[in-house]
Every structure is written in structure tokens, then in C-alpha cells.
Backbone as CSV, one residue per row, in Angstrom:
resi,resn,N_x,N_y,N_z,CA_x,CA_y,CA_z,C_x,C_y,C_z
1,UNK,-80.891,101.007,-81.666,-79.667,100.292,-81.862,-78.879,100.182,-80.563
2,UNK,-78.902,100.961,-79.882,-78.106,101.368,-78.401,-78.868,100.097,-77.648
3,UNK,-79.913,99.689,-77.690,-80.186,98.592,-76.773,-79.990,97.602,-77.358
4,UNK,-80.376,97.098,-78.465,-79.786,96.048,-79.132,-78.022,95.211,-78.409
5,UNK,-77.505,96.788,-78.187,-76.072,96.706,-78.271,-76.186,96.173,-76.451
6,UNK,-76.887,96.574,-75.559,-76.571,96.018,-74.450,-77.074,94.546,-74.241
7,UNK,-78.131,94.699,-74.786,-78.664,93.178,-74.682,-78.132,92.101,-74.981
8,UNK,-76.618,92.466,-75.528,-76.356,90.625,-76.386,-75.200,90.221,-75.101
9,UNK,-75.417,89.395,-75.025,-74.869,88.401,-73.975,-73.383,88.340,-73.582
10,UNK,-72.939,89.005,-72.502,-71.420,88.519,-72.221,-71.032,87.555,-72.414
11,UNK,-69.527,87.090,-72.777,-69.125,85.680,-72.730,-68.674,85.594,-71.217
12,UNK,-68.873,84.226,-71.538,-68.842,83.503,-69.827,-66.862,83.905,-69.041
13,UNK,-67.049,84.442,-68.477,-65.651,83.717,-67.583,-65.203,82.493,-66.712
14,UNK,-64.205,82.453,-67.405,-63.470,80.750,-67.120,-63.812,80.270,-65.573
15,UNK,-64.146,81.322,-64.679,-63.858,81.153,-63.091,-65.753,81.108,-63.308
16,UNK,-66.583,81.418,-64.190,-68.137,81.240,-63.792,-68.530,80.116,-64.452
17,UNK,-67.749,79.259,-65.018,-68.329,77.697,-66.111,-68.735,77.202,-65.004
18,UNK,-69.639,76.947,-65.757,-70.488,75.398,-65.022,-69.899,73.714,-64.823
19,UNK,-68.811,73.698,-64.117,-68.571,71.928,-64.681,-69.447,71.321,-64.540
20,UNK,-69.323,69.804,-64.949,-69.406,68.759,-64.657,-69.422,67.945,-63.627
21,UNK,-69.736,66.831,-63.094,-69.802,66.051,-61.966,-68.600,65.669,-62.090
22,UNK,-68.095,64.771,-62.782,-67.025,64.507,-63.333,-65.696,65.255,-63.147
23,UNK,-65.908,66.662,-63.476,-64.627,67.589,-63.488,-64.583,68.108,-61.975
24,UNK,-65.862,68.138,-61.462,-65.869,68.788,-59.717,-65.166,67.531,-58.905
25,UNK,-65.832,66.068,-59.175,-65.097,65.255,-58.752,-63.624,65.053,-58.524
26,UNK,-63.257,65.308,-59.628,-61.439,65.028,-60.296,-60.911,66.170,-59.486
27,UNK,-61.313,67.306,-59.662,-60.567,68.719,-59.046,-60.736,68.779,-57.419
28,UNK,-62.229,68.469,-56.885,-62.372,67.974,-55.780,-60.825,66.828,-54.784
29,UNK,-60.672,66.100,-55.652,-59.982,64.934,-55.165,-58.742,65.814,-55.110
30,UNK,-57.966,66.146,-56.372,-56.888,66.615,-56.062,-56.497,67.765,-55.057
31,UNK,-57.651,68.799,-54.536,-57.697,69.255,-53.747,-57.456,69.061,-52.612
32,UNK,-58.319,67.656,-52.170,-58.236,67.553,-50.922,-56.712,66.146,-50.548
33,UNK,-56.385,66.100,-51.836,-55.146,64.887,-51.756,-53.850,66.283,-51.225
34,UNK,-53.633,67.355,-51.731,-52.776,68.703,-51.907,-53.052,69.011,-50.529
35,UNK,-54.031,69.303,-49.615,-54.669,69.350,-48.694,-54.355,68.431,-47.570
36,UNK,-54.134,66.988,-47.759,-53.963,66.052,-47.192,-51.998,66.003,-46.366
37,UNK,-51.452,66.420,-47.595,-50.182,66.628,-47.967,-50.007,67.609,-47.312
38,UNK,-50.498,68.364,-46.889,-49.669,69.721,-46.134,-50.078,69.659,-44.782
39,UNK,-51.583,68.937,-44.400,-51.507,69.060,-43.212,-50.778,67.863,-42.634
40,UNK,-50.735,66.953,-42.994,-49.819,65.614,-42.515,-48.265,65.997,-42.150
41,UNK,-47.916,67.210,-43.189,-46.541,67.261,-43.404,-45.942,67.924,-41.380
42,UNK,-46.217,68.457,-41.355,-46.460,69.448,-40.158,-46.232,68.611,-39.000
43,UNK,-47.007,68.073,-38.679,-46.912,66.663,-37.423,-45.570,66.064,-37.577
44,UNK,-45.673,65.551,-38.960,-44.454,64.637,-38.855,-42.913,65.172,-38.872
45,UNK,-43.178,66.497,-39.228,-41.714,67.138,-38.637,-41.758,67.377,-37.472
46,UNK,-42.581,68.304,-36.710,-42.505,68.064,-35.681,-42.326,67.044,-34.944
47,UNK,-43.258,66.073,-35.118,-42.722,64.706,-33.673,-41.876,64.064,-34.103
48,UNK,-40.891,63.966,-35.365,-39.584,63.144,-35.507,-38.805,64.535,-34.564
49,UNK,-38.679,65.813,-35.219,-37.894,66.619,-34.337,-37.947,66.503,-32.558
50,UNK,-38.839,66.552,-32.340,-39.086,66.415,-31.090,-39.081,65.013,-30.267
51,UNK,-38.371,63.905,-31.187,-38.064,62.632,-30.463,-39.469,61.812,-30.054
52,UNK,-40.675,62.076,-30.592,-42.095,61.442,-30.116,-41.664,59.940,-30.862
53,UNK,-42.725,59.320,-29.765,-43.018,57.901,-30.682,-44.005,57.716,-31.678
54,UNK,-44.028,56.905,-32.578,-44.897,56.712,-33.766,-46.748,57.245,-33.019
55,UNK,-46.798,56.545,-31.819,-48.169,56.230,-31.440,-48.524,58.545,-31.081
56,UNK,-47.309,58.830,-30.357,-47.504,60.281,-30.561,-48.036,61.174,-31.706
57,UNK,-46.889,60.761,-32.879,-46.998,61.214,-34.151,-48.718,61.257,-34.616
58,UNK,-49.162,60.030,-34.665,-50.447,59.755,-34.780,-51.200,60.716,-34.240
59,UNK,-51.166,60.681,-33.298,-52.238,61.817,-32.324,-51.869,63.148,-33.194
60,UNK,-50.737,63.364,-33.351,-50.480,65.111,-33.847,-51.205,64.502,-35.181
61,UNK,-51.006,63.877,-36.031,-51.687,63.995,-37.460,-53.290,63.892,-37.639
62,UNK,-53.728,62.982,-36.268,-55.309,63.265,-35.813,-55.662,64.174,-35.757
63,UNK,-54.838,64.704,-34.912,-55.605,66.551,-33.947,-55.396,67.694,-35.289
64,UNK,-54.529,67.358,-36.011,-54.374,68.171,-37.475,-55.237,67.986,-38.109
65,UNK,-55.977,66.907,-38.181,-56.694,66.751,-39.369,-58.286,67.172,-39.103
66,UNK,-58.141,67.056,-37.766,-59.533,66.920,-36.884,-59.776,68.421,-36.960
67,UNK,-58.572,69.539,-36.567,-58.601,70.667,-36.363,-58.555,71.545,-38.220
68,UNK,-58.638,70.813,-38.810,-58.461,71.176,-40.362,-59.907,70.905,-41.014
69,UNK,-60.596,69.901,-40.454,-61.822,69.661,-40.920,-62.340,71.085,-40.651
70,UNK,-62.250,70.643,-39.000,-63.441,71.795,-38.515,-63.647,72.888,-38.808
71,UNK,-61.983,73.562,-39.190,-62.043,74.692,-39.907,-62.469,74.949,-41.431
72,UNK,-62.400,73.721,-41.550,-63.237,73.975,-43.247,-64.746,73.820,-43.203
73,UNK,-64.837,73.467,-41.978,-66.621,73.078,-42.068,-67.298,74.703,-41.826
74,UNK,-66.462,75.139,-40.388,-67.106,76.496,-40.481,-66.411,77.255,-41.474
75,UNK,-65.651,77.437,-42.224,-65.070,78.449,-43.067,-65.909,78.437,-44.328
76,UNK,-66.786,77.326,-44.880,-67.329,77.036,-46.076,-69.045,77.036,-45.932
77,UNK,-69.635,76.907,-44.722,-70.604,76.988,-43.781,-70.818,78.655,-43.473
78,UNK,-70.113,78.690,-42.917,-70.153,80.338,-42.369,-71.400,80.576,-41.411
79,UNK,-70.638,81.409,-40.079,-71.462,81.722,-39.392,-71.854,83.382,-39.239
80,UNK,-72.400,83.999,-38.703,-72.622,85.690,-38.550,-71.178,86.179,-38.028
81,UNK,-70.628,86.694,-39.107,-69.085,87.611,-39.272,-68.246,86.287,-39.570
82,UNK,-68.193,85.419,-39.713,-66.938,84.144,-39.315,-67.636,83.746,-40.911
83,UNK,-66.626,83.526,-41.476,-65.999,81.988,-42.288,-66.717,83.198,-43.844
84,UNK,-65.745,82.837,-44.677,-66.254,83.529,-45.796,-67.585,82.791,-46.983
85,UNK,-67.802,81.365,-46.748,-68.604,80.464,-47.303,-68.494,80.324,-48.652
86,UNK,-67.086,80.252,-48.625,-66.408,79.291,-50.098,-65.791,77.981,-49.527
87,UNK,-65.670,77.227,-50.539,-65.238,76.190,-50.184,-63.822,76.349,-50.294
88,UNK,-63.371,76.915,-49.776,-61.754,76.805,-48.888,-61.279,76.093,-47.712
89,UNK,-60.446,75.004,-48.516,-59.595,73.918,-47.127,-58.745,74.353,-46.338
90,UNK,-58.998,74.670,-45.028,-58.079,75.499,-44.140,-57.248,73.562,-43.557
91,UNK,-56.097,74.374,-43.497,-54.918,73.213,-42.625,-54.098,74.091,-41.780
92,UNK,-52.884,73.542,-41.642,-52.063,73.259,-40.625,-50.758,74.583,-41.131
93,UNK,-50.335,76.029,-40.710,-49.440,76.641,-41.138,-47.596,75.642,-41.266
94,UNK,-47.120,76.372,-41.610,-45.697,76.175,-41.367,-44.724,77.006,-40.974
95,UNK,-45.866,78.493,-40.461,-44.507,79.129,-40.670,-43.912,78.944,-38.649
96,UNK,-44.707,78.436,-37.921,-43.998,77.847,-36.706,-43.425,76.556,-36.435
97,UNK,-43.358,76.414,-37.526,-42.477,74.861,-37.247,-40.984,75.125,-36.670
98,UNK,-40.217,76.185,-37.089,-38.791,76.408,-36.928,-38.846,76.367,-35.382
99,UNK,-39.757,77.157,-34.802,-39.509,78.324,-33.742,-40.138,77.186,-32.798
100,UNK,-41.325,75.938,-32.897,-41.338,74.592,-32.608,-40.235,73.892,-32.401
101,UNK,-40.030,73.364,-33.439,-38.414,72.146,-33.473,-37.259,73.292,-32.364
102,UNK,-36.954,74.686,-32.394,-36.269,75.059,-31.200,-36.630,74.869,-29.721
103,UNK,-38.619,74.830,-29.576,-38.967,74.868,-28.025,-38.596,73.281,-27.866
104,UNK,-38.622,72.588,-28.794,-38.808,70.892,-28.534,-36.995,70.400,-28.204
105,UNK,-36.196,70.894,-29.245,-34.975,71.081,-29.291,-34.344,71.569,-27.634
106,UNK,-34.611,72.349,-27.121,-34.612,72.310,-25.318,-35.522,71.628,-24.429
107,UNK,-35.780,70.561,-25.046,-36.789,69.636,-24.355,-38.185,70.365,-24.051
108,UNK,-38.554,71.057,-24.288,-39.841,72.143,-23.972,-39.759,72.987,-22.600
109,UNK,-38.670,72.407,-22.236,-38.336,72.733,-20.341,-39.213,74.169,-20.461
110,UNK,-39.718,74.241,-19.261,-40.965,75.498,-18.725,-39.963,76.072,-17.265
111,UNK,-40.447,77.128,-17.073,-40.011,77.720,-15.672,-40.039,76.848,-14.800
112,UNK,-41.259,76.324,-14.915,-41.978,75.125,-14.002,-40.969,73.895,-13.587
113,UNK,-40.557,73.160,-15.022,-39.551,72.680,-14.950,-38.291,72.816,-14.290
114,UNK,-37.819,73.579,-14.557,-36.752,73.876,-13.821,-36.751,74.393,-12.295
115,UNK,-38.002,74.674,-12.250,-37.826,75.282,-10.739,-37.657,74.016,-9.750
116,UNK,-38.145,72.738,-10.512,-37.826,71.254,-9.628,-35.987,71.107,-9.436
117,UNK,-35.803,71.670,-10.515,-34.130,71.369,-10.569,-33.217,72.532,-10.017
118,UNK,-33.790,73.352,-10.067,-32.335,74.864,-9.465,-33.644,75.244,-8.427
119,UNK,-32.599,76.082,-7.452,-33.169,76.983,-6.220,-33.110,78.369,-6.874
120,UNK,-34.211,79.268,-6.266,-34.139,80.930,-6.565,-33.211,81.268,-6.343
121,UNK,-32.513,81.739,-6.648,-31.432,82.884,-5.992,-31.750,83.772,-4.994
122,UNK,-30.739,85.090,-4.255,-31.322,85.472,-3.622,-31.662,86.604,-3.956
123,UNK,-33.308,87.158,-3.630,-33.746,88.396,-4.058,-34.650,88.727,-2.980
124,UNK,-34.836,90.083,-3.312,-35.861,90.611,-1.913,-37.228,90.067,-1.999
125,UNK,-37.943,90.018,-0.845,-38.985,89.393,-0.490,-40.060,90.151,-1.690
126,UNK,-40.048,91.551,-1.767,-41.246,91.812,-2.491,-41.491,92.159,-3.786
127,UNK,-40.172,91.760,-4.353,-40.101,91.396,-5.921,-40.274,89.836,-6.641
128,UNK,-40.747,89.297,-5.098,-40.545,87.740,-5.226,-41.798,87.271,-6.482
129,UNK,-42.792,87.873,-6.100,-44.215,87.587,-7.433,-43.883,88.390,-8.856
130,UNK,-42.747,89.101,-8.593,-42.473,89.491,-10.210,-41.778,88.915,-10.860
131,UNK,-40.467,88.444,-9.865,-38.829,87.754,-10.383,-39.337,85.843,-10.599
132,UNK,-40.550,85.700,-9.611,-40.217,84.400,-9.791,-40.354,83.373,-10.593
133,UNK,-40.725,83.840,-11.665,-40.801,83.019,-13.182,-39.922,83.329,-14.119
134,UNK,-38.978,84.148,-13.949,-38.130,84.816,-14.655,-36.644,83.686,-14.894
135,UNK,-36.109,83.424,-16.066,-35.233,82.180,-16.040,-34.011,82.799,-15.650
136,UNK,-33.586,83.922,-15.442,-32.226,85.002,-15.040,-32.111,84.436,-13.372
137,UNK,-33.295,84.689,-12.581,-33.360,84.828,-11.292,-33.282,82.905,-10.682
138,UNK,-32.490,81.840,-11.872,-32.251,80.337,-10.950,-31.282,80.367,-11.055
139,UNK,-30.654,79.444,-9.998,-29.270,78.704,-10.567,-29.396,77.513,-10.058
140,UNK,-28.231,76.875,-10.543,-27.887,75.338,-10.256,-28.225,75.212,-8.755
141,UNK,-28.603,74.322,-8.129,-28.385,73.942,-6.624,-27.300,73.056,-6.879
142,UNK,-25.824,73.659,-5.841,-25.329,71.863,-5.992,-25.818,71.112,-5.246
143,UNK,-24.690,69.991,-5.269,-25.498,68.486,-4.458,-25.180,69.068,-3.201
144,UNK,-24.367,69.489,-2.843,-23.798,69.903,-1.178,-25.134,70.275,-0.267
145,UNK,-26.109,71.094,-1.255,-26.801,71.803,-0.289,-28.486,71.424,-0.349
């Protein structure tokens, strides 16, 4: 009787059914429409925040989408240690958009930048390769000089 009792068949779980072409299709689509929607979203805050032109924008929603494939190709693919080989749609985060729209929000200005516009200040000669990227150590040049 004890084997009887193991032998009879689990019921299926909802996450092991077998669909349909039909139902993989439909769920498929909405996936990658949900998918579509988040990585698009990303670009286009950014390059309205950041004052880009339409033809810019484009490029960021390319390089998103381009960089969203690829990651789903190896993530669902999987290579030795890399990608778990489910079909999971990797996209575009959000949680740097804020801390984005602020670098863009100061024009992106770099050390670099500015070093065209202000002179070093004055500091000793051999702190010069430590201080000189440092944004404390410019100031304004006026016009006088």
C-alpha cells in the first residue's frame, strides 16, 4: 500500500503548465511591449532634461535598445558563470536618472572643461599632479589678466 501511495501523480504547478503557442505568443508580446516601455522611458527623460535634439534622443533610445537586446541575448543564452538562461528581458535601470538630469543640469562641465575657462590658483609645485584636477584648487581668471 505504501507504494501505491507514492506512485500516484503530483498535480501540476501553475508555474510548470505547458502553454500553448497561442498563450506563449500573447504573454510573449506583452512582455516585450512592458519591456519596450521602460527602456524607451529612460532616454527620453534624459535627453529632454539635458536639452538634446530629437536626432540625439534617437541615438540614446538606439544604444538602449541595442544595449538591452544584447543583454537579453547573453542573459537567456548563457555563457560559463554569466547569464542565468531564462528568458529574462534585461533593460535600462532608473535608479540614475536623478543623479543624470543633475550632471546634465550643470551642463556635464568636467575639470577638463573648466580648466579652458579659470587659471590654477596658486599652489606648490609638487602637489601640482595631486591638486590639479581638483575643482577647489580654480578660480575665475578675470579679463584683466
Amino acid at each position: 500500500m505504501a507504494n501505491s501511495a507514492e506512485e500516484t501523480v503530483s498535480p501540476t504547478r501553475p508555474e510548470d503548465e505547458k502553454l500553448g503557442i497561442g498563450a506563449n505568443l500573447a504573454y510573449g508580446l506583452q512582455h516585450v511591449l512592458t519591456m519596450y516601455g521602460g527602456i524607451v522611458a529612460v532616454p527620453l527623460i534624459l535627453g529632454q532634461a539635458a536639452g538634446l535634439g530629437s536626432g540625439d534622443i534617437g541615438l540614446l533610445i538606439t544604444a538602449s535598445l541595442f544595449a538591452g537586446g544584447l543583454a537579453t541575448i547573453l542573459q537567456t543564452i548563457g555563457l560559463p558563470f554569466f547569464g542565468s538562461q531564462l528568458p529574462l528581458v534585461q533593460g535600462v535601470s532608473f535608479s540614475g536618472v536623478a543623479t543624470m538630469i543633475a550632471i546634465s543640469g550643470n551642463g556635464g562641465a568636467s575639470v577638463g572643461a573648466r580648466r579652458r575657462h579659470c587659471r590654477l590658483a596658486d599652489r606648490p609645485a609638487d602637489n601640482a599632479h595631486i591638486l590639479a584636477d581638483h575643482p577647489l584648487f580654480f578660480r575665475r581668471s578675470s579679463p584683466a589678466s
